[in-house]
N, C-alpha and C positions, 0 to 999 in steps of 0.2 A: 335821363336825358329826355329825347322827345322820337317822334317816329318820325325818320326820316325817308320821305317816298322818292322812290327809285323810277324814272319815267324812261319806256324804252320808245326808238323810235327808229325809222329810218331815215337815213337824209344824204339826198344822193349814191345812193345803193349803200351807205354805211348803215349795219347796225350800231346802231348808239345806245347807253343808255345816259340819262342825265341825273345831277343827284345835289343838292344845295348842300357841297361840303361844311363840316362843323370847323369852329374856329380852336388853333390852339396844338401841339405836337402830341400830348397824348391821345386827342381825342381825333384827329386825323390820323394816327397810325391805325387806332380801329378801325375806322372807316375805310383805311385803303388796303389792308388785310383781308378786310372781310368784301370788299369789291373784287381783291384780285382771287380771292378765294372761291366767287362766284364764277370765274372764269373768264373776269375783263383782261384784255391781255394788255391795252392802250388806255394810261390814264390823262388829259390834255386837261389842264387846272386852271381855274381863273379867275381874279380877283383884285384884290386890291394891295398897295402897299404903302408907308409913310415913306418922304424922300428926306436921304440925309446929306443933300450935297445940293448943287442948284439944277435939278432938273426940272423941266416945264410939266405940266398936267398930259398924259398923255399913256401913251403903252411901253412897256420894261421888257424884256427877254431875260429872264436871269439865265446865266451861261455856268455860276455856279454858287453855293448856298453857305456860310460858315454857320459851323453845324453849334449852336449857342442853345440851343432847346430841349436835348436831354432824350427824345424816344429813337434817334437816329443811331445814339448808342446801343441801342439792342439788336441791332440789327449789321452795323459794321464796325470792323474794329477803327475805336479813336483814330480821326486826322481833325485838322483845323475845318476845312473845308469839305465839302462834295461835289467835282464837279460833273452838273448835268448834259447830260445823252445828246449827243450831235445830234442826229435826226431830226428829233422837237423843235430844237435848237432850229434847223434850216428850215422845216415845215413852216416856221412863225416868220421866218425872213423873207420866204416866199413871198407868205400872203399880207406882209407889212406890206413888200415894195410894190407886189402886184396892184394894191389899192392905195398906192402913194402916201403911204400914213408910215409921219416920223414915229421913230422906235430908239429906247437905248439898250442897248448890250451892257449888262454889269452883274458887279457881285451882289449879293442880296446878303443880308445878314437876319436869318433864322433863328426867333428867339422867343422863348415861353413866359419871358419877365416882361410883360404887356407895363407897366408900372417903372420897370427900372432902366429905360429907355433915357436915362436922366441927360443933363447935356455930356458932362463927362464921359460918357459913355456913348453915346453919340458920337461925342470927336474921336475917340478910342478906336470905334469901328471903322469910321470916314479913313483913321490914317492905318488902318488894318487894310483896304482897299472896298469897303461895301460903300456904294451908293443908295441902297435902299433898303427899307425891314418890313419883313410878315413875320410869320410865326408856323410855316409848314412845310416851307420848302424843302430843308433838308431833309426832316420825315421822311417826305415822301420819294424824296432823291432816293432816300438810302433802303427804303424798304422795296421799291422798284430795280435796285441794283441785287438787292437779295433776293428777291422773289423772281429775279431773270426778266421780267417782265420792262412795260417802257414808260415813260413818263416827261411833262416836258412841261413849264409853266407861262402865262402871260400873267404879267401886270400891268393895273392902271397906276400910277404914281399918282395917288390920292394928296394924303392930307403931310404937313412940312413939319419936319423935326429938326430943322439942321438953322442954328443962329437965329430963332423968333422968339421973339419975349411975349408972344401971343400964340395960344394953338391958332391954326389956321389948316382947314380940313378942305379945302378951295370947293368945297360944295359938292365931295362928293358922294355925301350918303345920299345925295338928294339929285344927283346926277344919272338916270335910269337912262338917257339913251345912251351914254357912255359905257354902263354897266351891260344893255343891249347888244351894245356893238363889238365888245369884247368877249361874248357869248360866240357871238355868231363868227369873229374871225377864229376862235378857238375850235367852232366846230369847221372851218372850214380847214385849219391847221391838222386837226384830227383826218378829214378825209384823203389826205393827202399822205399821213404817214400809214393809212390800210393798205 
């Protein structure tokens, strides 16, 4: 893989440390192992995800993950779903409303087949109940629920997967103060659950 550097700091009496998660369920279970292994007790994630239904460009709360990616299984035993830890959950609802910035609450659908996202399977998940897909959330739902430990995610609803006969990514690889400012609500999210 590559070295990925671990930045500590503090912000607002939190220690923090920050870290450019890798993409993908096996390779974020490493990562979140080996973070909580170092004695992180609060993990607050943040990033990106495709939308499968009509939501606007903006921030996600997933409230819970169906586990479709495979390393979540190592860690609890088979269900559809995992749903995640209230606490993150309200931390994020805080500091949406506190800063007047729309949010959706939904299912997120967690999946390691980056490729088999096909439409069928799209509509599959949409009438299963997910509005939107990454590929870590359950990971790390389920290895946070193992390891006792907390964990809680934001997304930005990137790029459209649901009825387009064109990818359409609405600009967000290329979208930094967006990616900025989801940093900075997650760490504000994070202060609030120490």
């Amino acid at each position: 893989m590559k070295e990925f550097h671990i930045y500590q700091f503090t912000y607002h009496e939190v220690e923090v440390c920050a870290v450019q998660a890798v993409v993908a369920s096996g390779s974020i279970a490493m990562m979140t192992d080996f973070l909580y292994g170092l004695g992180v007790e609060v993990i607050v994630c943040c990033g990106g995800c495709g939308v499968l239904d009509d939501i606007p460009a903006g921030d996600i709360i997933p409230i819970r993950a169906l586990r479709d990616e495979g390393a979540s299984y190592k860690y609890l035993p088979p269900s559809r779903f995992i749903e995640l830890q209230a606490a993150p959950i309200e931390a994020f609802r805080y500091v949406l409303n506190k800063h007047k910035i729309p949010f959706v609450e939904c299912a997120t659908w967690s999946t390691a087949g980056f490729y088999r996202e096909t439409r069928d399977m799209v509509a599959y998940r949409r009438e299963g109940g997910c509005r939107v897909v990454e590929m870590e959330c359950a990971t790390m739902a389920a290895i946070a629920e193992f390891r006792g430990k907390t964990f809680g995610q934001l997304l930005y609803s990137g790029d459209i997967l649901a009825e387009n006969e064109d990818y359409d990514d609405r600009g967000w690889y290329q979208n930094l103060t967006a990616r900025e400012k989801l940093f900075y609500l997650s760490l504000e999210a994070l202060c609030r659950l120490n």
